[in-house]
N, C-alpha and C positions, 0 to 999 in steps of 0.2 A: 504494500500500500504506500508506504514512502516513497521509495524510489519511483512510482505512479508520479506519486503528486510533484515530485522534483521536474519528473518528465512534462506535467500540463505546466507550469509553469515557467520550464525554459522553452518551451513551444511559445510563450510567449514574450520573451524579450523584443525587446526593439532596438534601435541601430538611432543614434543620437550624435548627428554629425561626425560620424564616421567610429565613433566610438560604442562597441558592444557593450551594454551594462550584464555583466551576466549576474544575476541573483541568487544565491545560494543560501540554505538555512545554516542561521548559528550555531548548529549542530556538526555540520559539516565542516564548517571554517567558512566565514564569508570572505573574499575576496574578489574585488574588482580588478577585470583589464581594463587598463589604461592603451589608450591611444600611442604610447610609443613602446608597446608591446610587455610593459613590467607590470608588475601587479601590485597596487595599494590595498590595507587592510579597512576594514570597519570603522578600528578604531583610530585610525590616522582622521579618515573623513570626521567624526566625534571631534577630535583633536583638534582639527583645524576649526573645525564650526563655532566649537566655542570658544577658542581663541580669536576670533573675527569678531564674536559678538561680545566678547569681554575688551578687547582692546588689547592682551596684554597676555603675554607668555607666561609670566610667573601669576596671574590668576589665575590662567587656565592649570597650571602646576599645580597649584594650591588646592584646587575644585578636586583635582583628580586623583592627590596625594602621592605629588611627582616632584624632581627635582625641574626646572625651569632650564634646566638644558637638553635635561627626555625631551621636553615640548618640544622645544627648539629644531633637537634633532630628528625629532620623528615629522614635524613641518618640513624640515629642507629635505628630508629623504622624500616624502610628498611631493615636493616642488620637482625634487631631480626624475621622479617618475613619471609626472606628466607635464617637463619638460616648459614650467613656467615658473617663473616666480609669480608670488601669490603675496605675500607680503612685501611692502616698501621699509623697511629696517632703517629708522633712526635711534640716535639716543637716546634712550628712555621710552621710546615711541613707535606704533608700528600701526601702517595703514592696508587697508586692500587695493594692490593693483588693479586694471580695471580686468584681466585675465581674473583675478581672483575674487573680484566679486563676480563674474559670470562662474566662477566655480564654485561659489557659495551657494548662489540659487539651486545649482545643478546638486550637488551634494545634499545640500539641505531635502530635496525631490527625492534624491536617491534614499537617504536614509528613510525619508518616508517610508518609502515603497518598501524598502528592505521590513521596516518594523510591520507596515499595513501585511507584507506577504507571510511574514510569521505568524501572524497572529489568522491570517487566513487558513494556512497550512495546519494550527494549533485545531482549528473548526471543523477541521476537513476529519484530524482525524480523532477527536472528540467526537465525532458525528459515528465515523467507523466503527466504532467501539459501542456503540449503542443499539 
């Protein structure tokens, strides 16, 4: 029944300017391909989201119970995988390029999708089992 529902589901991916989102359950390991063929984690996308929307690398540490250079480095491996910078890095300060805020909205969807397909998948087989 699992490995079914994996199958309706990546029956339904779609192709978002040239880049496959494929969607995998948390169970399996989520991971995305990237457009320059490497593969980013879940939790990079988390990572970066809420460092975008905090402003600031060591809150987003703090939130997460991280040093502030994990952040850092788990953002630039981010950046070097889909081959953009994503933050503008000053001192003390740090902005979204405009790459990176179009990767905000898109992650931000993505993660969606990821949590909406879990929790579909969770129904599916909740349902099974009855």
């Amino acid at each position: 029944m699992y490995n079914h529902l994996v199958l309706i589901f990546y029956s339904q991916l779609q192709y978002s300017h040239g880049i496959l989102i494929c969607i995998l359950l948390k169970s399996v390991g989520t991971r995305t391909k990237s457009s320059s063929g490497g593969k980013y984690e879940e939790r990079q996308l988390i990572l970066f989201v809420e460092t975008a929307q905090l402003g600031s690398f060591q809150k987003t540490a703090e939130l997460n119970l991280m040093s502030q250079r994990a952040v850092s480095k788990r953002i630039s491996a981010l950046e070097t995988e889909i081959g953009a910078t994503l933050f503008d890095r000053q001192k003390n300060k740090i902005n979204l390029t405009a790459a990176g805020k179009h990767f905000l909205t898109r992650a931000t969807e993505l993660l969606n999708t990821m949590r909406m397909t879990t929790y579909e998948v969770q129904q599916f087989t909740q349902q099974a089992k009855e």
